[in-house]
N, C-alpha and C positions, 0 to 999 in steps of 0.2 A: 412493089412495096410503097407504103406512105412516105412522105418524107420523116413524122415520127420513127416509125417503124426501122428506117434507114438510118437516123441517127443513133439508137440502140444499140444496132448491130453493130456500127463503125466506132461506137463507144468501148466495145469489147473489144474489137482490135486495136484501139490504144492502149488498152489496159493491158492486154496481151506481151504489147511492148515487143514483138519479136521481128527483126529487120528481116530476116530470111523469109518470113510467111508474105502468103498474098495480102490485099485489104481489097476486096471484092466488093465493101460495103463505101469504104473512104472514098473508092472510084465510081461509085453510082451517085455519091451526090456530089463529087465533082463534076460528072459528067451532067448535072441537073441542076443549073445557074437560075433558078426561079428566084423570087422575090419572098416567098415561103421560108427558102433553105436559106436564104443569104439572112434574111432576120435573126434566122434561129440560131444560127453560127454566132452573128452579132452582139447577142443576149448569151448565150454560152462564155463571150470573152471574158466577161464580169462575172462570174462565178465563182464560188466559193471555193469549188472543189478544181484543183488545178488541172485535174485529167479532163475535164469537161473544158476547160483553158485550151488544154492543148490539141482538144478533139477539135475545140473554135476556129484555133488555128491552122490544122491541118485540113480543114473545110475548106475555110476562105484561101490558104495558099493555091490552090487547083483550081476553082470553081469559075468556069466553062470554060472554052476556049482564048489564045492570045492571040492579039490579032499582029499584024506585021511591027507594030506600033512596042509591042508588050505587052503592051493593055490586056483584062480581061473585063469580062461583063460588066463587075461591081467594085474593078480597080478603085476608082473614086471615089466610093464608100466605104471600101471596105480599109483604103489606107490609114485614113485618119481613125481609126478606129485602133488598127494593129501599131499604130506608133503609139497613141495616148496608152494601149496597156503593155506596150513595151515599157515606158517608163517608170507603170508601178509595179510590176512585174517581178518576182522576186525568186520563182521557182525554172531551174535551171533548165529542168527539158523543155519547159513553156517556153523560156528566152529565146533557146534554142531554134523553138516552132517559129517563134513570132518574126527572127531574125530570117527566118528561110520563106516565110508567107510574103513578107517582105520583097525580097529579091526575087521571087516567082512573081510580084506585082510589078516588077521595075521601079521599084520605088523610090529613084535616085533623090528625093527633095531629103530619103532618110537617113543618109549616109551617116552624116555626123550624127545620129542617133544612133546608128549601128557603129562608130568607129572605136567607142569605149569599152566597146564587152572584150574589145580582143586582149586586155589583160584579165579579166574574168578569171578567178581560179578553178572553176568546173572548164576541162577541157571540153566538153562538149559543148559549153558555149563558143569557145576558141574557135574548134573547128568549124562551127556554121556562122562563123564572121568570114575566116580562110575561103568558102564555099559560096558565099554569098555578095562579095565584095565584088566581082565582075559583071552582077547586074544590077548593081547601085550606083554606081557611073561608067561612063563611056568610054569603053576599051580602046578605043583609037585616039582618045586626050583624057585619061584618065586622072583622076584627082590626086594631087602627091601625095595628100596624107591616106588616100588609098594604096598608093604604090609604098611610103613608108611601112603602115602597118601591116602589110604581106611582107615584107621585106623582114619585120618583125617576126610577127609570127612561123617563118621558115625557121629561128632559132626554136621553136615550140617543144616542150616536151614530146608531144603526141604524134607520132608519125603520120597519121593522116592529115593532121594536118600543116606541117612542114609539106606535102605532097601538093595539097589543093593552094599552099599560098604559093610553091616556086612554079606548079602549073599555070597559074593566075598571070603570073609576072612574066613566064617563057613565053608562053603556047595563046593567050589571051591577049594580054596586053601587049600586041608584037611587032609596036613601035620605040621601044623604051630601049635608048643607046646601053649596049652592053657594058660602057665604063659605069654605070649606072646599078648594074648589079655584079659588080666584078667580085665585088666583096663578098656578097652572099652566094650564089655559082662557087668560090673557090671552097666556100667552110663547107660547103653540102657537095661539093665533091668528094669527098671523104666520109657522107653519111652512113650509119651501118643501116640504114635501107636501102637496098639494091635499086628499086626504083627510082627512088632520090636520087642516089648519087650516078646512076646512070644519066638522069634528066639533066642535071648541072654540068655533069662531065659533056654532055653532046651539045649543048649550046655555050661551053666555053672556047668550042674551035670557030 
């Protein structure tokens, strides 16, 4: 298929919206890092219509392989691109894209551009700050105001993502002294998610 051809199709699968289904299309032009497909993503960001935004996004998050580095092919173009429409960005699932295309680029220069969404009243922006904050800086000297706002966010409405920030802080970040999260460990020891509160309970011993 063209790469037009290819963005069509994967433009249905956004619009689809459905987590469970394949994206056969999304992954053929990620797997297709041309200078053709990264343009067309880039000019896609600025568009009117926010699903074509998020189709941009979900292009350029993928698009080819990371190297040992994080890096991907058109990391360095394609960041400065997804911060400036982070900023004027106004539609929640797009944040949401732009914040995960982000952390698929390692893009730790964005952190403090991603660190405000986490009060965001769409939890689904919430959750892809919880999700995305261990590849915007360095899990073996993490940022403290990355360690605060996971620490934050495990207070979250949304169980998923209480799950991805106290993972982040357990299981990720797995030099951070326990008096450090004593306080958070013991409220979510008692969470009514089972997962949750299994996780906090087994690294309180």
């Amino acid at each position: 298929m063209s790469p037009a051809e290819l963005f069509a199709a994967a433009r249905a699968e956004v619009v689809a919206d459905d987590p469970e289904a394949p994206v056969p299309y999304l992954v053929a032009l990620a797997d297709r890092p041309t200078r053709e497909v990264f343009d067309t993503a880039a000019a896609l960001l600025d568009d009117n219509n926010p699903t074509d935004r998020e189709l941009a996004a979900r292009v350029l998050r993928e698009l080819g392989p990371q190297d040992d580095a994080g890096q991907r092919p058109f990391t360095d173009s394609a960041v400065p691109l997804l911060r400036a429409r982070l900023k004027a960005e106004r539609d929640p699932r797009v944040i949401g894209q732009l914040i995960s295309a982000l952390a698929y680029n390692t893009a730790t220069d964005a952190l403090d551009d991603v660190l405000p969404y986490a009060t965001h009243p769409d939890s689904r922006v919430r959750f892809s700050v919880a999700a995305a904050l261990t590849s915007l800086t360095d899990p073996d000297g993490p940022s403290p105001q990355a360690v605060d706002t996971l620490q934050s966010l495990c207070r979250d409405d949304d169980p998923d993502t209480r799950f991805y920030a106290l993972y982040a802080l357990v299981e990720e970040f797995t030099d951070l002294p326990r008096t450090q999260l004593a306080a958070t460990l013991e409220a979510l020891s008692t969470d009514p998610d089972p997962q949750i509160r299994d996780m906090a309970q087994s690294h309180q011993r």
